[in-house]
C-alpha positions in Angstrom: 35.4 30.8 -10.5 33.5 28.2 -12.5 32.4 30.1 -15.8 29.0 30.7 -16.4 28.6 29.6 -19.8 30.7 26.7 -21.8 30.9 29.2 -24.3 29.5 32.3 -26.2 28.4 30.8 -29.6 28.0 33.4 -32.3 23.7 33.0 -33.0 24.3 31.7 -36.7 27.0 29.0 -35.6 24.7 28.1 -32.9 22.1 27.2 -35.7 24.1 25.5 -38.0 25.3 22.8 -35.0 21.5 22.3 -34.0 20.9 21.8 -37.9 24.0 19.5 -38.9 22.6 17.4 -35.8 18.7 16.9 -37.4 19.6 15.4 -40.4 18.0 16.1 -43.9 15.5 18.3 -44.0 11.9 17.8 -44.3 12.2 14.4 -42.5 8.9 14.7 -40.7 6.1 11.7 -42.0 3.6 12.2 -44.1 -0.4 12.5 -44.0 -3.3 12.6 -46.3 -5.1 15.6 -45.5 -8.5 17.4 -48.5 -7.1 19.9 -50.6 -9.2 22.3 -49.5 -7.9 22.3 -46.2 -3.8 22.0 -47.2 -3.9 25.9 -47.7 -0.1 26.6 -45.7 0.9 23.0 -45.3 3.6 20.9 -47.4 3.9 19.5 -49.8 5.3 15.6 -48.9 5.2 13.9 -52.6 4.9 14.8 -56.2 1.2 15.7 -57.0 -0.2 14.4 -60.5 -3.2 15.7 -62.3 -5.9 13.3 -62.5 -7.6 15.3 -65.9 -6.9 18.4 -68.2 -8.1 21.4 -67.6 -10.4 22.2 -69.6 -11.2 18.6 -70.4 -12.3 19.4 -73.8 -12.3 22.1 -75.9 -14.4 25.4 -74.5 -15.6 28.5 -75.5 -13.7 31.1 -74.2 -16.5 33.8 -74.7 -20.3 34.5 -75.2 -21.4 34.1 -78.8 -21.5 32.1 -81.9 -19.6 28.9 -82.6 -18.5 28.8 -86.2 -16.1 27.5 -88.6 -13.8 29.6 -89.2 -13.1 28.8 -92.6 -17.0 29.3 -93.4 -16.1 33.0 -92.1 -13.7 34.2 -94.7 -14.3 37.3 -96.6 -17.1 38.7 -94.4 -16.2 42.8 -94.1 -17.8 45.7 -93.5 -18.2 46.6 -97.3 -19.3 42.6 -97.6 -21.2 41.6 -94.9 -21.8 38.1 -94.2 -24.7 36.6 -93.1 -24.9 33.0 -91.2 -27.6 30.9 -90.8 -28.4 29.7 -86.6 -28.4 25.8 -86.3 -26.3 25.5 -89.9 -23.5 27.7 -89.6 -23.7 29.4 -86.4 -24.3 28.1 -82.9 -25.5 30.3 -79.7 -22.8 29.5 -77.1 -21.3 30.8 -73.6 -18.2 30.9 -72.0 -17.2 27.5 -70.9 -20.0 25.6 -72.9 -18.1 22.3 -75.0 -17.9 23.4 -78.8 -19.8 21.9 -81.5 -18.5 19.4 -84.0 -17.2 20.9 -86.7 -16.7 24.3 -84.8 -13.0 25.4 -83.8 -13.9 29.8 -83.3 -16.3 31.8 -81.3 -16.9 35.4 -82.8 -18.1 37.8 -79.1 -22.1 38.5 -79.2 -20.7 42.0 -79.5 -19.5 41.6 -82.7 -22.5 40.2 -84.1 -26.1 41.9 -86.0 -29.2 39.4 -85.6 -31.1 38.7 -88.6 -34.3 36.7 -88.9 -32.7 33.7 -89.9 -29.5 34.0 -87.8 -26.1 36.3 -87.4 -24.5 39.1 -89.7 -20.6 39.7 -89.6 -18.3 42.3 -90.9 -15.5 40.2 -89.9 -14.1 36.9 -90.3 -13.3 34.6 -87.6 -9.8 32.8 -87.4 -8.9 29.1 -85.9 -9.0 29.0 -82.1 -10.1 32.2 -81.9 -12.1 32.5 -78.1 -11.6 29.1 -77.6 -9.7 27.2 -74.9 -8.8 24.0 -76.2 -8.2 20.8 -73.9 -5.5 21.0 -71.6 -4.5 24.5 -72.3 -4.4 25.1 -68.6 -3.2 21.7 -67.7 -3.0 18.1 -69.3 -3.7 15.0 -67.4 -1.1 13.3 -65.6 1.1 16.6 -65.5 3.5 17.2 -62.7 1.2 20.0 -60.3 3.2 19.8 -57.2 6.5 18.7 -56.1 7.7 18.2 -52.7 9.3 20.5 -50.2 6.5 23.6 -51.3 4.1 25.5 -49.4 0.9 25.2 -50.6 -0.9 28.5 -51.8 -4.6 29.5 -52.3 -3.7 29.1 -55.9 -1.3 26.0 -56.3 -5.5 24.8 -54.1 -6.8 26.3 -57.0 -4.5 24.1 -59.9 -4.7 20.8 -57.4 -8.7 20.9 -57.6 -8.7 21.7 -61.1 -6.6 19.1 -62.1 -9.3 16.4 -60.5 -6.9 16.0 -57.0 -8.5 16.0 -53.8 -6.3 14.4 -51.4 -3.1 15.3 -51.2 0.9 14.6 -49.3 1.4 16.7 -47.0 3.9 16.8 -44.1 3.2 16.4 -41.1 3.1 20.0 -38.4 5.6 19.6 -36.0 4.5 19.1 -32.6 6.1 21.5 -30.0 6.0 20.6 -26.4 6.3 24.0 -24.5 7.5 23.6 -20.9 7.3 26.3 -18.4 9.5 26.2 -15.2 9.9 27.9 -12.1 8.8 28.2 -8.7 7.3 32.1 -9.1 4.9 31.3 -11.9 1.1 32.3 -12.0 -1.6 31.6 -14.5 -3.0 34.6 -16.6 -6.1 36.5 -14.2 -4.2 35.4 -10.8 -3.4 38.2 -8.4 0.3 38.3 -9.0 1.2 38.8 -5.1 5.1 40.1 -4.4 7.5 37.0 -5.8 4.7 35.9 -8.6 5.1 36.7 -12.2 2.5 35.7 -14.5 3.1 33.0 -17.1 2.3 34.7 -20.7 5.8 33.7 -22.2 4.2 30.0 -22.9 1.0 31.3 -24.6 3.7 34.0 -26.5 5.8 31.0 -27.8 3.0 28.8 -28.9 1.7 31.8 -31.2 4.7 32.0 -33.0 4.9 28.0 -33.2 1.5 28.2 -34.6 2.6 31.2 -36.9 5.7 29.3 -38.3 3.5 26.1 -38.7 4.0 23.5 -36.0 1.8 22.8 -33.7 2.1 24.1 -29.7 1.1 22.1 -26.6 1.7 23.7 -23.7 2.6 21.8 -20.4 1.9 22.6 -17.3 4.5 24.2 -15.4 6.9 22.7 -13.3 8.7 24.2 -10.5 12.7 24.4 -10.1 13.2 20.8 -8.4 15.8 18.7 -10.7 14.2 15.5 -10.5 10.8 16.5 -11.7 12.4 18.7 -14.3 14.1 15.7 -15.5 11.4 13.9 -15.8 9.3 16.3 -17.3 12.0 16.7 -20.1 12.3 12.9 -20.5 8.6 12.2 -21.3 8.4 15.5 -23.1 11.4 14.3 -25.1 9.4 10.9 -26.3 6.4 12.8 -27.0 7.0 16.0 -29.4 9.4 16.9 -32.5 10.7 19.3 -30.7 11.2 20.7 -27.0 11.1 24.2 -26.0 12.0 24.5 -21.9 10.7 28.1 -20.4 13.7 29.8 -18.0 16.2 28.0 -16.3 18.4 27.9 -18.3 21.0 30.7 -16.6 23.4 29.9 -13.9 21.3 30.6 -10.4 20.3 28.0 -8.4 17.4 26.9 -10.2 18.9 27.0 -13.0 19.2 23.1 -13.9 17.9 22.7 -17.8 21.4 22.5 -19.4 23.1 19.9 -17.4 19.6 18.3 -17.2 20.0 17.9 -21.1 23.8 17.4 -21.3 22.3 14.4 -19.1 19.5 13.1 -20.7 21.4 13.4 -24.2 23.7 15.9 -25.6 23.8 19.6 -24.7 24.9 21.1 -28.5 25.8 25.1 -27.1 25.0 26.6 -23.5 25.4 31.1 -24.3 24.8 32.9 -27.0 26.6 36.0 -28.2 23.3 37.7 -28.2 22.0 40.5 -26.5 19.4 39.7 -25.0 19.0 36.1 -25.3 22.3 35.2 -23.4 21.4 32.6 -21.2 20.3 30.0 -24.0 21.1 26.8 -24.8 20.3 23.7 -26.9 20.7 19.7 -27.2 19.6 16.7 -28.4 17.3 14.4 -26.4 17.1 10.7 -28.4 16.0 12.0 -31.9 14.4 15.6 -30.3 16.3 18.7 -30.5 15.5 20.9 -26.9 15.8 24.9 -27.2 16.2 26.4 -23.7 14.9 29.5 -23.9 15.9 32.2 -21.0 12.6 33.7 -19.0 12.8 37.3 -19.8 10.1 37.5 -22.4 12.0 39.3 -24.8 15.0 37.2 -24.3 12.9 34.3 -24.6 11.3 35.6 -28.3 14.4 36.4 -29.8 16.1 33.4 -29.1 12.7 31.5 -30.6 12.9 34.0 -33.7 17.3 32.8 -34.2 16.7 28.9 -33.0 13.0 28.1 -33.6 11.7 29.2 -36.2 14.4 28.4 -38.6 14.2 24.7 -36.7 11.2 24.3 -37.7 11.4 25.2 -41.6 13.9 22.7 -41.3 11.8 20.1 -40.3 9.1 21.3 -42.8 11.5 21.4 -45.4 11.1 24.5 -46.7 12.9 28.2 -46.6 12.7 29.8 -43.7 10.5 33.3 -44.7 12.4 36.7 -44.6 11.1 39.5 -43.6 11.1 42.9 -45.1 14.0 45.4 -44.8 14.7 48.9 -45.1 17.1 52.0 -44.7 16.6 54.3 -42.0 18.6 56.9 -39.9 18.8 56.1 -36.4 16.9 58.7 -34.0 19.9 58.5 -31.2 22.8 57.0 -30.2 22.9 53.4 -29.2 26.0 52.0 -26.9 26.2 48.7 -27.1 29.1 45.6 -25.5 31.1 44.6 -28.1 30.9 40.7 -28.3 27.8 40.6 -28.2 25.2 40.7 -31.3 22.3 43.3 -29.8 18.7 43.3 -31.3 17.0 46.5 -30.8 12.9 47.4 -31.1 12.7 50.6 -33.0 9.6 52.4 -34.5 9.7 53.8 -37.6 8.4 56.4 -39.6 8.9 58.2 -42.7 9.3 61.8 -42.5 9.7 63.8 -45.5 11.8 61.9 -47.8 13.4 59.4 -45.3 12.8 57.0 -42.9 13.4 57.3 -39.2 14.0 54.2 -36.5 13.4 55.5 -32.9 14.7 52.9 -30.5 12.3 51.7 -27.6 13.3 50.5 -24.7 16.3 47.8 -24.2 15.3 46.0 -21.1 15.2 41.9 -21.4 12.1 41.8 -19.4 9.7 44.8 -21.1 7.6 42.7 -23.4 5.3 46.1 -23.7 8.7 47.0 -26.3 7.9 44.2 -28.3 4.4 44.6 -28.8 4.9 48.3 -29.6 7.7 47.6 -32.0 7.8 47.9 -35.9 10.9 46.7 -36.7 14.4 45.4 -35.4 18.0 46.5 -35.8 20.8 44.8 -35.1 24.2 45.6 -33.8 27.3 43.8 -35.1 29.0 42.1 -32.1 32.4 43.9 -33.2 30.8 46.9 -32.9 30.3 49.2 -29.5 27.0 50.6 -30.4 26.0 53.4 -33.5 26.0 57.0 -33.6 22.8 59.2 -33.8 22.0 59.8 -37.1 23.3 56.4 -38.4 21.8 54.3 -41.4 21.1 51.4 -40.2 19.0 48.2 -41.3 15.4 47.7 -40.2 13.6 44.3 -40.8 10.0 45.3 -40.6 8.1 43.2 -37.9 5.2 45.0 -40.1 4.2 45.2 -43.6 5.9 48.4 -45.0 2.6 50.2 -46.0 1.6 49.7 -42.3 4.7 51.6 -40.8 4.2 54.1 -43.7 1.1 55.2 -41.9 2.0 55.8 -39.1 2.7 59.0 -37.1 5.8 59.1 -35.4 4.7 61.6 -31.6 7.9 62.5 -29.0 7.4 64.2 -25.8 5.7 64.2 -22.4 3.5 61.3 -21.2 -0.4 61.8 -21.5 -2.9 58.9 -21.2 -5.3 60.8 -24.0 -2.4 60.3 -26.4 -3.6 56.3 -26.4 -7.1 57.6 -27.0 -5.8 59.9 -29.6 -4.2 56.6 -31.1 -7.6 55.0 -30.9 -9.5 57.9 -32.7 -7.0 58.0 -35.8 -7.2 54.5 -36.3 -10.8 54.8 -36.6 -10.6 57.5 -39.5 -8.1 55.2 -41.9 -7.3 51.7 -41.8 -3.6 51.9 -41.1 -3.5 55.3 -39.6 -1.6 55.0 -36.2 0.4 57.4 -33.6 3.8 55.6 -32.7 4.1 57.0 -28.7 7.5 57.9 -27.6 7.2 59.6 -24.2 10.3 61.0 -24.0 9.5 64.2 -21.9 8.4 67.6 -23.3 12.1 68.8 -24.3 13.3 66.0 -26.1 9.9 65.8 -27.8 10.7 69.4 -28.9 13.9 68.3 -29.8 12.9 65.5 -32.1 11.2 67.9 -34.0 14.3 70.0 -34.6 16.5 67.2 -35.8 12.9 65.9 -38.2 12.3 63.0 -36.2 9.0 63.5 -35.3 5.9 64.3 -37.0 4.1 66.0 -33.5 5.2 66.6 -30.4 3.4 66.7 -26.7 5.1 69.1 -24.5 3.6 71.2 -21.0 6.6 73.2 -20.5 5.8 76.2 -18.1 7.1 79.5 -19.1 9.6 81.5 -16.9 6.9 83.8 -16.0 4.6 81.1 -14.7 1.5 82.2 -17.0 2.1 80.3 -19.8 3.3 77.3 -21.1 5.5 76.1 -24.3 6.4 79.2 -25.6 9.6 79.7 -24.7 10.5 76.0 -24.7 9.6 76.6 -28.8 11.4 79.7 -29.5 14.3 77.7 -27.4 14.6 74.3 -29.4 13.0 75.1 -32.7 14.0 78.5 -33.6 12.7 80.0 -36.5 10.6 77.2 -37.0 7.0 78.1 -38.0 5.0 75.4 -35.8 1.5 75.2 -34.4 -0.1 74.3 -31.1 -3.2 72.5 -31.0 -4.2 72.3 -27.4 -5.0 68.9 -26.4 -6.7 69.2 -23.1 -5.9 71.2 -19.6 -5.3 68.5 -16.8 -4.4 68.8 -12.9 -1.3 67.6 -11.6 -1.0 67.5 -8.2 0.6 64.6 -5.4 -0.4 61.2 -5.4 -0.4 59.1 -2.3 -1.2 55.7 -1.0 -4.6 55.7 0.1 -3.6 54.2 3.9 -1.2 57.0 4.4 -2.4 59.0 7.6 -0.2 61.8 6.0 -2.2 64.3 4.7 0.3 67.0 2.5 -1.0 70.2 1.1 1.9 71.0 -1.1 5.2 70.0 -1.8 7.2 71.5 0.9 4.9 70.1 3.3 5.4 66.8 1.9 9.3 67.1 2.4 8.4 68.3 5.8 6.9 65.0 7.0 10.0 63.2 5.5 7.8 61.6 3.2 9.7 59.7 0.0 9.7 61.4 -3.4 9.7 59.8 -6.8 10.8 62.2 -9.5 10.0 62.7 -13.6 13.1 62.5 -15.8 14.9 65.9 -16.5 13.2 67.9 -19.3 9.6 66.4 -18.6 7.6 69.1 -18.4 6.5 67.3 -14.8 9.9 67.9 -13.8 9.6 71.4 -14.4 6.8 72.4 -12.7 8.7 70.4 -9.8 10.9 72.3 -9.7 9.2 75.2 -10.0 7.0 74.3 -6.9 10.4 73.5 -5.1 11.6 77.1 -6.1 8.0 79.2 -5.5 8.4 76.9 -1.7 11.6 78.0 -1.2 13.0 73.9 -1.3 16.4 72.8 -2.5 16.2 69.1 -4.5 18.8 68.0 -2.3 16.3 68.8 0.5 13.5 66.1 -0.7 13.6 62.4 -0.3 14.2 60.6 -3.7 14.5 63.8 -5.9 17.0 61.8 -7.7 14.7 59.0 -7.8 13.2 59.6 -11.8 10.8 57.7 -13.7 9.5 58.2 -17.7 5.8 58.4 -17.3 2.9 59.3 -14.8 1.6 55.6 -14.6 5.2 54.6 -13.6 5.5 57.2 -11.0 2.2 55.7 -9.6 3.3 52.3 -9.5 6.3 53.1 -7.7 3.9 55.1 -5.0 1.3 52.4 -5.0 3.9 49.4 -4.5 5.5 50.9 -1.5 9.1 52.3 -3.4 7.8 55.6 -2.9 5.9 58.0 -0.6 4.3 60.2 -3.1 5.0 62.0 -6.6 3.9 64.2 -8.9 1.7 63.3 -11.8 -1.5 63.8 -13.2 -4.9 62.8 -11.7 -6.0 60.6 -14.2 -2.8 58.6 -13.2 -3.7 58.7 -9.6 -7.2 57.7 -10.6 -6.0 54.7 -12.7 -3.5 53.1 -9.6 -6.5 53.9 -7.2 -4.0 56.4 -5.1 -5.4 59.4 -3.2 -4.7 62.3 -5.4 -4.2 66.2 -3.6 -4.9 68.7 -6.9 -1.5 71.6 -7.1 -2.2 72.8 -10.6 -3.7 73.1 -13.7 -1.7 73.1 -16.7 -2.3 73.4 -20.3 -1.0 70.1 -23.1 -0.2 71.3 -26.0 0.8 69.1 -29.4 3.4 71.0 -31.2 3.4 70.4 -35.2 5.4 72.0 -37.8 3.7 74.0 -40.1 5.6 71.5 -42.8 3.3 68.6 -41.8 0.1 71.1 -41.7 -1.3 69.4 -44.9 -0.8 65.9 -43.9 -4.3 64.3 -43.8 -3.5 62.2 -40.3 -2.6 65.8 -38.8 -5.6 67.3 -40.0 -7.8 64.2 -38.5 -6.1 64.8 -35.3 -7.4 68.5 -35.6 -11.0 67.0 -36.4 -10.3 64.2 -33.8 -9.7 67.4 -31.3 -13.1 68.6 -32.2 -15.0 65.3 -32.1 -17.4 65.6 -29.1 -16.9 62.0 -28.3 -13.3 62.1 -27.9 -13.7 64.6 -25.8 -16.6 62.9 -23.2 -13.6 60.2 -23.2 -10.5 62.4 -22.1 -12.9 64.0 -19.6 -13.7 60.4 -18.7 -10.1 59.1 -17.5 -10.3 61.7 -14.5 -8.3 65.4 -13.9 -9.1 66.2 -17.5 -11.0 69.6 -18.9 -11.3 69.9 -22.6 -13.0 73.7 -22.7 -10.2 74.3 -24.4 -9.1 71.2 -26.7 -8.5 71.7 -29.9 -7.6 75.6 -29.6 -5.0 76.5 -32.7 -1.7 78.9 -31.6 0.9 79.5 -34.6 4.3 80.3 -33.4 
């Protein structure tokens, strides 16, 4: 069988052979560009100042020019006095002194007299005066090249009498998307279309790392035009990022297009994900493949692009902020392959915690979500829960320290509950993990949570979460703040003729199940219904069929993968599906009395309270909030 891949290059090596290939860095040309707008840019050639800063010798504070020597003696015992327009001269800061002049003695310092000033004190040379070119001297070295120009290096460069200034020039980044399935952002993606958002992602960071992005327009998986599209692109930008492709189906033609065209450096990484990439030379203009899973595709540009660029700026590439955390679970991982993991994180108590999000290549909600990376070493086959592991902060460290970290079941409110804290603190934020009621419980107990979300029906069938406490958090004193009562009940496609009344009936007419994940509290009462009905699992259609959250169980109803599920009406209501009410139940957020005096837990209890938070869970459909905001200790 014909491999897949040349080769697995480790992501580093891969670098270094794209690098060794672009020559020197900071090779771009130069342009003129005003100061005032080089803010960011760099610097192309050594920057001289045209005068001295100050250009003469200034007073450095509001009050009276004098001689200094004309001062001695003066003391409280022996006051002085000095006569205005003789020996002392009214000045403020920044005014040229006088002849004759080299010390300023502060207006606060000074008595008036009728004929001038009285002193206690005398004044000594230089004293509150800035002499010429004690900031700068003309014809002094401001700026060499290769540096990124800061607000104040602006500051030093107008000072110093430059206005114009070297700069490189941005890298332009052609950005090509390919593929037969692609759509334009606001098109109805029909089965077999995906929307194209992974251009418009990549020319943010391009922008962000400080080239400059032009997208091209898409073109679909025919070799010919694909060559040609990579030719022109080639003679036209500094550099050439190609969109999918770039794997081993049969539209997959961008690496032997470039090995080609030019010279195809590396085709695999050793990166998970990010696999499928390649790069090569085309003429003078390096081409990045980068693979069309959207999270494939921004890791690769984070390894290969960004660093490409600083090379062609000539500068160091920036590095992010890092820090020591203990991993939330355990994390398998293929040895061989360097994985990069989203986490959130969170400090709780004295320590940090990184809570992994999902893995897939293709769930770009993960990266938006996430805080921070990890990385698994490809000699490695995963880490252990509990681990200490590296995080580089995709956020500034007083941003994650902010933030709330919530476990446990799904519930849309919980976004709106996101919303509403944000609004009480800039910063303040709830870091969602819907995990299910039981392992939110469970986070808890093992201090990786701040708050969990949990509906767990009791044995009896009359209340809920009490035993699921006293079960996963024993001993621990806790409160629950009840954060609204919902329905939960089937969902259905509204052109069903099938009309089910309960769950048993639903089995009945062979109709197609999709399940919650075990220890959801949605799986509970599932079963429960099953029980109460006098229904085996194994008796219902796609019991084993199990999904993380109400809005996915609707999707897979709505698109046809399903018959029907169980989830909550506001769920049913958002993915426009017919909705047949079972139950009420109560959602409860479970906090340990430990984080009672946190002031973003008390908001949420004021938050619970708010009136207008309130009209806007009741809002989203199958909500009542009579009882929001109720407080249980247990």
């Amino acid at each position: 069988m014909k491999p897949r891949y040349r080769e697995l290059l480790e992501p580093g090596a891969a670098l270094e052979r794209l690098l060794d290939r672009l020559g020197p860095p900071g090779n771009l040309p130069a342009e003129r560009v005003a100061v005032e707008e080089a803010a960011g840019r760099v610097s192309a050639a050594r920057s001289q100042a045209r005068n001295s800063s100050p250009a003469y010798h200034a007073a450095a504070m509001d009050g009276i020019a004098v001689s200094a020597a004309a001062t001695r003696g003066a003391s409280a015992t022996s006051p002085l006095r000095l006569a205005q327009g003789r020996q002392a001269f009214p000045i403020d800061t920044g005014d040229p002194m006088p002849a004759g002049c080299d010390a300023v003695i502060p207006v606060e310092n000074l008595q008036s007299t009728a004929e001038g000033f009285e002193i206690v004190s005398g004044a000594y040379p230089r004293q509150n005066v800035r002499l010429a070119g004690e900031d700068l001297a003309r014809r002094e070295i401001l700026i060499v090249p290769g540096r990124r120009l800061s607000p104040a290096q602006i500051g030093v460069l107008l000072a110093g009498g430059v206005t114009e200034i070297e700069v490189r020039r941005k890298p332009r980044v052609g950005i090509l998307p390919t593929g037969d399935e692609l759509c334009q952002p606001g098109e109805d993606p029909r089965p077999g279309k995906v929307v194209e958002s992974n251009s418009r992602m990549i020319a943010a960071m391009v922008a962000e790392w400080g080239g400059i992005p032009v997208r091209l327009p898409p073109v679909a998986d025919l070799e010919t035009e694909l060559a040609a599209a990579v030719q022109d692109a080639a003679r036209r930008f500094d550099m050439l990022l190609t969109l999918a492709g770039s794997s081993a189906g049969r539209g997959d033609f961008m690496p032997a297009i470039v090995g080609r065209l030019g010279e195809l450096l590396f085709h695999g990484l050793a990166l998970m994900p990010g696999k499928p990439a390649f790069a090569g030379m085309v003429g003078r203009t390096p081409v990045i493949g980068l693979p069309g899973f959207p999270v494939s595709a921004a890791v690769v540009a984070e390894r290969l692009v960004g660093p490409v660029l600083s090379h062609l700026l000539g500068v160091v590439a920036p590095r992010r902020e890092r820090l020591r955390a203990v991993l939330s679970r355990a994390l398998p991982s293929r040895a061989g392959l360097e994985e990069v993991i989203r986490v959130l994180v969170g400090r709780i108590g004295e320590r940090w915690v990184a809570v992994p999000l999902g893995r897939g290549a293709g769930t770009l909600t993960t990266l938006a979500r996430a805080q921070g990376l990890i990385r698994i070493d490809a000699a490695k086959e995963g880490l252990p829960a509990g681990a200490e592991v590296e995080v580089e902060l995709l956020v500034c460290r007083s941003e994650a320290d902010n933030g709330l970290l919530f476990a446990g079941s799904h519930d849309l409110a919980l976004s709106l509950l996101d919303e509403f804290l944000g609004r009480r603190a800039a910063g303040w934020s709830l870091g969602i993990l819907p995990v299910g009621s039981e392992a939110g419980l469970l986070a808890l107990a093992r201090s990786e949570a701040h708050l969990a979300g949990s509906h767990l029906l009791d044995s009896d069938g009359a209340g809920y979460n009490r035993e699921a406490i006293s079960r996963w958090l024993p001993g621990r004193r806790v409160v629950r703040a009840t954060l609204a009562s919902r329905i939960q009940g089937l969902c259905l496609r509204p052109d069903d003729p099938r009309r089910p009344a309960s769950v048993s009936e639903a089995a009945r007419l062979g109709m197609r199940f999709v399940n919650r994940q075990p220890g959801s509290g949605t799986r509970v009462l599932f079963d429960h219904l099953l029980a109460r009905e006098g229904l085996a699992p194994a008796a219902v259609a796609g019991y084993d069929h199990e999904e993380f959250t109400h809005l996915a169980v609707a999707e897979a109803v709505r698109s046809g993968i399903a018959d029907c599920g169980l989830i909550i009406g506001a769920a049913a209501l958002a993915e426009d599906l017919r909705f047949v009410p079972l139950t009420t139940e109560r959602y409860d957020l479970v906090i340990p009395e430990e984080h009672m005096s946190d002031p973003r837990v008390l908001s949420i209890f004021e938050i619970l309270s708010d009136g207008e938070f309130r009209k806007e869970v009741e809002a989203l459909g199958g909500y009542s909030t009579a009882e929001t905001g109720t407080l249980d200790r247990q």
